[in-house]
VOMIDREN-191012 format. One line per field, with one value per residue (C-alpha): x, y, z; residue number from 1; residue in three letters. Coordinates in Angstrom, 1 decimal. Layout:
xx = [X ...];
yy = [Y ...];
zz = [Z ...];
i = [NUM ...];
aa = [ALA ...];
! end
This chain:
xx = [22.3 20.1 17.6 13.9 12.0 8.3 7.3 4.0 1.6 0.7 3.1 1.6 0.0 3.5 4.5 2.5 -0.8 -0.8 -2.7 -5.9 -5.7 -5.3 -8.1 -10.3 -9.7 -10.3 -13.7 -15.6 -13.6 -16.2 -15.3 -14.9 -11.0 -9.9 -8.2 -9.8 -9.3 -8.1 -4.8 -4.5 -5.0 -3.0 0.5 0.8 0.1 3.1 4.8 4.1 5.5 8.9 9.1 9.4 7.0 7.8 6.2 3.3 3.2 3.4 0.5 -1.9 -1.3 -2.8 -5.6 -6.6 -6.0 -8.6 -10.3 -9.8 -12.2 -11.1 -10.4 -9.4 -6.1 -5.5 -4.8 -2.6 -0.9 -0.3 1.0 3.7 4.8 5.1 7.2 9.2 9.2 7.3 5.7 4.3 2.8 1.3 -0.4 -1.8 -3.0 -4.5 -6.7 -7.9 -9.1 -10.6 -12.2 -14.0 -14.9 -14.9 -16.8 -13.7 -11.6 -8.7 -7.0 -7.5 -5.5 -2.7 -2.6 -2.6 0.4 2.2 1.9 3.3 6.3 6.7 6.8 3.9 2.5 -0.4 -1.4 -1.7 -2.6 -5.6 -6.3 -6.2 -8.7 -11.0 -10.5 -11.3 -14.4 -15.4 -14.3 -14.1 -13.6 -10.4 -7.4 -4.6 -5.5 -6.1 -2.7 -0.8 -2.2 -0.8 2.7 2.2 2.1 4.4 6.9 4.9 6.6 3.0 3.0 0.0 -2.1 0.3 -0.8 -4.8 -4.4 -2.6 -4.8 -8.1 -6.4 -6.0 -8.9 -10.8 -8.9 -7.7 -6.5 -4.5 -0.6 0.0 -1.5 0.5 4.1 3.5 2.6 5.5 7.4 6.1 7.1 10.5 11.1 10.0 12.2 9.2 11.1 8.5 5.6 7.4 8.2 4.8 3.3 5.7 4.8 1.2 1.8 3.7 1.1 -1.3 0.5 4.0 4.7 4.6 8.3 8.1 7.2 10.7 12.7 10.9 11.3 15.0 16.0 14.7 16.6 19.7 19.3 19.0 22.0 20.3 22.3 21.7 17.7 18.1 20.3 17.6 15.2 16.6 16.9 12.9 11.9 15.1 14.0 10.2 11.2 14.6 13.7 13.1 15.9 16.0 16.6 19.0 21.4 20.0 21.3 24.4 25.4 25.3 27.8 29.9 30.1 28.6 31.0 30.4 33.1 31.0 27.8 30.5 31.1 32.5 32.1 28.2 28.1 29.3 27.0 24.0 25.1 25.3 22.0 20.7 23.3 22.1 18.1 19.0 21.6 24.4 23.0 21.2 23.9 22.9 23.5 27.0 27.7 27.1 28.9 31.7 31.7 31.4 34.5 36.2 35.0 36.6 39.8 39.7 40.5 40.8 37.2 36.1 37.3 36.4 32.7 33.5 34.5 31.6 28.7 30.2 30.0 25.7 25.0 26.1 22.6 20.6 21.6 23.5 23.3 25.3 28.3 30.1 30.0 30.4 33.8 34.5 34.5 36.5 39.2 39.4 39.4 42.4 44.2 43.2 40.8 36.7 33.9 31.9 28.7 26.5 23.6 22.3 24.8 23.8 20.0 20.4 22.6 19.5 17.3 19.6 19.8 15.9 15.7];
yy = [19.7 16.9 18.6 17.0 16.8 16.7 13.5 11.4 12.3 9.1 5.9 2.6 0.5 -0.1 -3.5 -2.4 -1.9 -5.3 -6.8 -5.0 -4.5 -8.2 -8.8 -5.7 -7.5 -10.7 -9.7 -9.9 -12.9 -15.6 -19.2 -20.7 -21.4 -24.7 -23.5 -21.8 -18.1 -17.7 -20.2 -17.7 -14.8 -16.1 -17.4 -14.5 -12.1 -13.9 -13.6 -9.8 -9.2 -11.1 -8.6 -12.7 -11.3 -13.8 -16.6 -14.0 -14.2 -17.8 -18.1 -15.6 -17.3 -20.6 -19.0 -17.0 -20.1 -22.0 -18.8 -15.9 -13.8 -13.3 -9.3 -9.7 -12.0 -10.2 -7.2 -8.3 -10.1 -6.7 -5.3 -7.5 -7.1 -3.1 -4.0 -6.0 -2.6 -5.2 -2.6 -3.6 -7.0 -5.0 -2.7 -5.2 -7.0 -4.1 -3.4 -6.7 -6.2 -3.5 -4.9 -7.7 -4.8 -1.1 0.4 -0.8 2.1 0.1 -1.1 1.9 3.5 1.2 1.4 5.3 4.6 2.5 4.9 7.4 4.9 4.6 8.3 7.6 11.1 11.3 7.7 8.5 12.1 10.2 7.6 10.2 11.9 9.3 9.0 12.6 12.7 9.4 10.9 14.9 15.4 12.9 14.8 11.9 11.6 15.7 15.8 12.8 14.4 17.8 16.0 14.1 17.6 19.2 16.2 16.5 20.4 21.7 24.0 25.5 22.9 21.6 24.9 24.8 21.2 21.9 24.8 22.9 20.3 23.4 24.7 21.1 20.2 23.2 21.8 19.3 20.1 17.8 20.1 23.1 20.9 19.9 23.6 25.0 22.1 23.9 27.4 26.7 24.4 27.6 30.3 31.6 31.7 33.7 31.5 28.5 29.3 30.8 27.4 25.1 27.7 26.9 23.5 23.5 25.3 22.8 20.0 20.6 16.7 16.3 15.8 16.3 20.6 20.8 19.0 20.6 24.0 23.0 22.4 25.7 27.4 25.8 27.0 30.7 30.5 30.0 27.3 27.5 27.0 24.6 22.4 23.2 22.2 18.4 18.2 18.7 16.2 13.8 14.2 13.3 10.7 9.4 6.7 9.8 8.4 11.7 13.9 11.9 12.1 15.7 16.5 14.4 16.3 19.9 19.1 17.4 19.9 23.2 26.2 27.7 26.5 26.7 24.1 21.2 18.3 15.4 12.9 13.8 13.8 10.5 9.3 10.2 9.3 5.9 5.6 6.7 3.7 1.7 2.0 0.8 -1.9 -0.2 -0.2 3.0 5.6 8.8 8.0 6.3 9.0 11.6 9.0 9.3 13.2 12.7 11.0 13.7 15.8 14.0 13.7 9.8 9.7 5.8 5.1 8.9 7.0 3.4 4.6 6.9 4.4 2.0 5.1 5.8 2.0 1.8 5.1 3.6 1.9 3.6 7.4 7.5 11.4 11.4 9.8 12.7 14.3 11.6 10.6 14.6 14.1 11.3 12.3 15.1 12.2 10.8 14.5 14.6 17.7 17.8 18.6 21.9 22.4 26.2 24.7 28.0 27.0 23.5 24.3 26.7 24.0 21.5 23.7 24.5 20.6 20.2 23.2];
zz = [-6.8 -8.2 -10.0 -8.8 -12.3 -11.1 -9.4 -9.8 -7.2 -6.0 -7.3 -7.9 -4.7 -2.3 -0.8 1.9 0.4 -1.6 1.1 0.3 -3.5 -3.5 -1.3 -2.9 -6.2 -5.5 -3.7 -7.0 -8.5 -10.0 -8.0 -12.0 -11.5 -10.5 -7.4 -4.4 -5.3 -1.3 -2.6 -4.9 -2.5 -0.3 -2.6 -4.4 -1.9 -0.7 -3.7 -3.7 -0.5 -1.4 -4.2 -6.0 -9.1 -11.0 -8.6 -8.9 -12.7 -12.8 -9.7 -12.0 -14.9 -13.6 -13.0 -15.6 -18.2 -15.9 -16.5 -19.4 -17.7 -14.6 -14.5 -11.0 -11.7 -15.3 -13.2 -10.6 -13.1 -15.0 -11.8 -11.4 -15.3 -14.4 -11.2 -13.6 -16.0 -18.2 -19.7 -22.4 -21.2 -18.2 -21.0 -22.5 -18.9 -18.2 -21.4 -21.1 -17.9 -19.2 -21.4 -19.3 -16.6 -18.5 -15.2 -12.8 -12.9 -11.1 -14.6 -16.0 -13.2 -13.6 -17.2 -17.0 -14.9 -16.8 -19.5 -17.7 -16.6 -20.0 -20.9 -23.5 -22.6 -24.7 -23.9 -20.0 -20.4 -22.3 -19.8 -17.0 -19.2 -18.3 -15.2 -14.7 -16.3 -14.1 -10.7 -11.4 -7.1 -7.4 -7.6 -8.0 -11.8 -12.1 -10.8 -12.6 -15.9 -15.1 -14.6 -17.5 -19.6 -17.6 -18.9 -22.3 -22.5 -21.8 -19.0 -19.9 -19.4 -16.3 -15.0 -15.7 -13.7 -10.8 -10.5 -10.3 -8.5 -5.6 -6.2 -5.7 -2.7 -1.0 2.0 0.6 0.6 -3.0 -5.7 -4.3 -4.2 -7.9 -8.7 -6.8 -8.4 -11.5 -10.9 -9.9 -13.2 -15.1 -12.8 -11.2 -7.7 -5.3 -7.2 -6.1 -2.3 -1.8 -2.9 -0.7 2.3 1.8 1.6 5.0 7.0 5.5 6.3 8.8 8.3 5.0 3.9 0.5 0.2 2.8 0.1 -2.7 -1.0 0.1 -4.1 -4.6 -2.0 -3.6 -7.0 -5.1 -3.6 -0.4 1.0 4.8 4.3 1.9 4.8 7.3 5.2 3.9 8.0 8.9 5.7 7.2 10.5 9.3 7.3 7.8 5.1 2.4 -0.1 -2.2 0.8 1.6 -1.4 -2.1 1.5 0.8 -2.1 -1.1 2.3 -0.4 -3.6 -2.4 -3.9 0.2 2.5 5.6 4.5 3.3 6.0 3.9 7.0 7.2 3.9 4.0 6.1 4.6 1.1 2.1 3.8 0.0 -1.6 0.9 0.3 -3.5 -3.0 -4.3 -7.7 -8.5 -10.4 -8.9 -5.5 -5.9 -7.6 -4.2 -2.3 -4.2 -3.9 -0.1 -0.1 -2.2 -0.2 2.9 1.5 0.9 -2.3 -3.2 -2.2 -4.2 -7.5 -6.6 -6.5 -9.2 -11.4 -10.2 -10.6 -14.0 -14.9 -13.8 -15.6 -18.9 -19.0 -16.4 -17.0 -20.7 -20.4 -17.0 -18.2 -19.1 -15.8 -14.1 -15.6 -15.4 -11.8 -12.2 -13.7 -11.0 -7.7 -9.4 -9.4 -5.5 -6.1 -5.2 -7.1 -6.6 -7.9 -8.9 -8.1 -10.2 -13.4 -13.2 -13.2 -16.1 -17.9 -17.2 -18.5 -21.7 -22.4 -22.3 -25.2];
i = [1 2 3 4 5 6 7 8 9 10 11 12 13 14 15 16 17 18 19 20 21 22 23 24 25 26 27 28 29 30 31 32 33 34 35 36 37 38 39 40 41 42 43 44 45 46 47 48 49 50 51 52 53 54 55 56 57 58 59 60 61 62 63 64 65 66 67 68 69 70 71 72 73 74 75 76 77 78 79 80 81 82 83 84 85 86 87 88 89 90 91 92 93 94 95 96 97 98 99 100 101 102 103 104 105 106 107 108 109 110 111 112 113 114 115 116 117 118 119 120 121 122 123 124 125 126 127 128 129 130 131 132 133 134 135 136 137 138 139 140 141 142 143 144 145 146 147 148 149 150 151 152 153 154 155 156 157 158 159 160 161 162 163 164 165 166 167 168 169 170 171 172 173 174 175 176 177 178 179 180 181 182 183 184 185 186 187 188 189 190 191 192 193 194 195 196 197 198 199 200 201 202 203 204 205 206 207 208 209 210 211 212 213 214 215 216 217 218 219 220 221 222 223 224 225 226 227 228 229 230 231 232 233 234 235 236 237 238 239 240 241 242 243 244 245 246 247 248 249 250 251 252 253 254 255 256 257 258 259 260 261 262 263 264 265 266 267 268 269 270 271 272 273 274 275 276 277 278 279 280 281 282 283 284 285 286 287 288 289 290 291 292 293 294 295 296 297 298 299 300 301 302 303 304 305 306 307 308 309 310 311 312 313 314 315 316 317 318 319 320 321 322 323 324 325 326 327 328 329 330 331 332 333 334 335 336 337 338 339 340 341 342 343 344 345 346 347 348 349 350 351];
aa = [UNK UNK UNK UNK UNK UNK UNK UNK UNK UNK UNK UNK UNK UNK UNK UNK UNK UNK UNK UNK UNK UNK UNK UNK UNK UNK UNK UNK UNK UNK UNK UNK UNK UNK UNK UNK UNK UNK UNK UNK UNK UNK UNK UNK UNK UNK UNK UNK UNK UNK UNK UNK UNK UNK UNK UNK UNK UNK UNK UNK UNK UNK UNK UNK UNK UNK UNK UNK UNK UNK UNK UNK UNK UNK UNK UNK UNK UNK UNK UNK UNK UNK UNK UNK UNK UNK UNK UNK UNK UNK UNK UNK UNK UNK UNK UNK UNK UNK UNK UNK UNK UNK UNK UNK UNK UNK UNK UNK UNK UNK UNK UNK UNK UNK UNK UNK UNK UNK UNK UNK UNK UNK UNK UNK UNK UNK UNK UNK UNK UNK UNK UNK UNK UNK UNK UNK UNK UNK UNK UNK UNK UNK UNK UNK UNK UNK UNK UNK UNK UNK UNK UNK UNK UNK UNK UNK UNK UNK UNK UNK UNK UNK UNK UNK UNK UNK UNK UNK UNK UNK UNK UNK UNK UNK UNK UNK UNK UNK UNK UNK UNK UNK UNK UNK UNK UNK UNK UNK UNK UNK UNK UNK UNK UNK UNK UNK UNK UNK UNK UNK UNK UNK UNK UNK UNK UNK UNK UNK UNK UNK UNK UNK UNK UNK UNK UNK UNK UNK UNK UNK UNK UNK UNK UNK UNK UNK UNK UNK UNK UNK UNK UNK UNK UNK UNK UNK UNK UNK UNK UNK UNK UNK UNK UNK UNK UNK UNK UNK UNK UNK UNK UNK UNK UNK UNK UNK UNK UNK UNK UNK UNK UNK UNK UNK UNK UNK UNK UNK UNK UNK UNK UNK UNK UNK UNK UNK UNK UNK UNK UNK UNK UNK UNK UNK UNK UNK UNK UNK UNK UNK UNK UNK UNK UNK UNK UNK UNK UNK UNK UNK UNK UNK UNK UNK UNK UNK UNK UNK UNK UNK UNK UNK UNK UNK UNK UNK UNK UNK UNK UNK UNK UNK UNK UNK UNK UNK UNK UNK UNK UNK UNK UNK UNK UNK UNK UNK UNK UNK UNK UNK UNK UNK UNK UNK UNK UNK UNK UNK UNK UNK UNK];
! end
């Protein structure tokens, strides 16, 4: 079972949406840049779209060396250093932006973000701090700071968050899938399920309280609802990458004979591989247990080997199991996973 740490509430603006930041951002540009801010508009939102951030950099920079103080270009620039995981250069976009417009609370947003990419905790848990106290009825940055002490090791004030963020927004499902996300990270079982319930009646297509709801059900030995529910947040979105391999891996390691299917399990595993190119650890890993699972055994260690290989740089700390499993596809023999023994052991690591 993959255990789901706590997930931001809202992620920063998607391909889709780069349309209107662009245009929203651009909408208070001063005309003091020696190109037509639209040119601008226009190449890098087409820069944006072909994920080409670099072109975007370059386009940006043009214009804010025609002009320092444009906040507007300064930010987008900053946006496409954090798609880059530029971090740091995005950090720095961002307070100058800041610093040119202190009342646009865009930057700060972004910055709070990157933060939080970053696991600077204190840093974003401070920036949401602001953002707060500028927009108290907003619950994205009420929520974002309770996951950013949840991460910190502070459920206490996780807790006191997620808890206004339900109490200021009651009939939004969000604040009661972090806060179930909550209570199942600290064993609180009927907690947890009582919040993802809620969450469901308030909102029957939101996909994300099945699958949080569905990990829960694993850990509790609970198997048959936890398959039942990675089908409803499949079925609501098919595109829903982490139901995908979650779904993936319990047909192909789970200790019950009657929920594994290693050709389903194949299936799904590689609609997960397949949103992240092949390259993302994790999910190469599942399809390699799928194939166990199946009985091919050349293809379990080929992606073995090649999961094994990513996680050296991506996920150090999942080596070990990883080549575990290994070692186990070249003696002809799946993996089987206690969903409840691996939690505990996940827990045990974090102490």
């Amino acid at each position: 079972m993959r255990a789901g740490k706590l997930h931001t509430f809202r992620r920063m603006k998607r391909l889709a949406l780069i349309s209107a930041l662009l245009l929203g951002l651009f909408a208070s540009a001063p005309a003091a840049i020696k190109r037509d801010p639209a040119d601008v508009l226009k190449e890098s939102q087409e820069a944006f779209e072909k994920r080409d951030f670099d072109r975007a950099i370059k386009l940006l920079t043009q214009a804010i060396d025609a002009n320092p103080k444009l906040a507007p270009a300064i930010v987008l620039r900053g946006f496409a250093y954090a798609a880059k995981e530029e971090y740091e250069k995005a950090v720095a976009d961002y307070t100058e932006a800041l610093k040119l417009q202190p009342g646009d609370v865009r930057p700060l947003n972004f910055r709070a973000a990157t933060y939080q990419a970053m696991k600077a905790w204190d840093k974003a848990i401070a920036d949401y701090t602001d953002l707060i106290k500028r927009s108290p009825d907003d619950i994205e940055p009420l929520c974002n700071r309770g996951i950013c002490h949840a991460q910190a090791g502070d459920d206490k004030k996780a807790f006191e968050d997620f808890n206004k963020a339900v109490e200021v927004a009651p009939k939004n499902p969000i604040p009661r899938q972090l806060r179930g996300s909550a209570h199942a990270d600290a064993g609180r079982v009927t907690e947890a399920l009582a919040d993802f319930k809620e969450a469901i009646e308030l909102d029957p297509n939101n996909p994300q309280s099945y699958l949080y709801r569905a990990r829960v059900y694993l850990v509790e030995n609970q198997a048959e609802d936890a398959l039942l529910d990675f089908e409803e947040a499949l079925r609501r979105a098919p595109e829903l990458t982490g139901a995908a391999n979650d779904y993936a891996w319990t047909l192909a390691t789970n200790p019950n004979d009657k929920i594994r299917d290693g050709r389903k399990a194949i299936k799904y595993a590689k609609d997960a591989c397949h949103a992240s190119d092949y390259k993302h650890a994790p999910t190469i890993d599942t399809l390699a247990a799928a194939y166990a699972e199946a009985g091919e055994w050349e293809e379990a260690v080929k992606w073995q080997e090649e999961a094994a290989k990513l996680a050296e740089k991506s996920h150090p700390k999942d080596v070990k199991g990883m080549k575990e499993r290994l070692m186990l596809y070249k003696e002809k023999r799946p993996y089987r996973e206690d969903p409840r023994k691996e939690m505990e052991r996940l827990k045990n690591e974090k102490l």
